[in-house]
C-alpha positions in Angstrom: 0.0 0.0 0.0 1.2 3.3 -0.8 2.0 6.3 1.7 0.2 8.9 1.3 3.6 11.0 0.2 4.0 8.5 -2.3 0.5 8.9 -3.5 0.9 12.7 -3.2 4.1 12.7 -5.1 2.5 10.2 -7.8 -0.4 12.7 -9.1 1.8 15.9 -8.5 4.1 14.1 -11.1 1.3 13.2 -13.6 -0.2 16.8 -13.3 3.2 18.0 -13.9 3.4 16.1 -17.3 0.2 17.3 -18.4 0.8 20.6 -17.9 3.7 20.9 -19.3 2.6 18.7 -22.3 -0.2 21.5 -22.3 2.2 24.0 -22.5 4.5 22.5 -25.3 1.6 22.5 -27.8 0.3 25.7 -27.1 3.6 26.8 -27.8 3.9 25.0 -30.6 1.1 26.4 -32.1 1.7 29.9 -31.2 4.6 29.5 -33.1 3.5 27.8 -36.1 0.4 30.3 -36.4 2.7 33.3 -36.1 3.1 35.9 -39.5 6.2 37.0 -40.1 6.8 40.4 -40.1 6.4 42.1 -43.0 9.7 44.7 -42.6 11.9 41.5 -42.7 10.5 39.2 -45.4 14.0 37.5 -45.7 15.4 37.4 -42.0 16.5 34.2 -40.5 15.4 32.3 -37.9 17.3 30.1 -35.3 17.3 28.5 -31.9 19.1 29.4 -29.2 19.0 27.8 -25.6 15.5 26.4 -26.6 13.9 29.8 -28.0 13.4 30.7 -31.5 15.4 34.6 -32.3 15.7 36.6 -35.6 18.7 37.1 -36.9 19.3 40.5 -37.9 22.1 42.2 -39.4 23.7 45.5 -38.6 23.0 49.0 -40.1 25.5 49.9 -43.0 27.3 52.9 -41.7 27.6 55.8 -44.5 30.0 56.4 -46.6 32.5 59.2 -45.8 33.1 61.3 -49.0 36.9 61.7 -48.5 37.9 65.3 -50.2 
């Protein structure tokens, strides 16, 4: 017979999966449902640490007329 800690621990553990199973694929669909935005048509996309970022590049500096 289980211990009520045990038991305890059991269903916190299962509600733990769920929720985070929850949370996965609303986040998956969040993502997947998201437009991209139209100022940068061609940027790039990659994961870091687990989270999707836009790669953007720097601002070209002007060029200095030399006289």
């Amino acid at each position: 017979m289980e211990s009520s800690l045990e038991k305890e621990l059991r269903e916190w553990r299962e509600n733990r999966g769920r929720a985070l199973d929850a949370m996965a694929a609303s986040r998956d669909q969040l993502f997947a449902a998201a437009p991209t935005p139209s100022f940068n048509k061609g940027g790039r996309r990659v994961r870091v640490n687990g989270q999707e970022v836009l790669v953007v590049s720097k601002a070209r500096r002007p060029r200095q007329l030399s006289s």
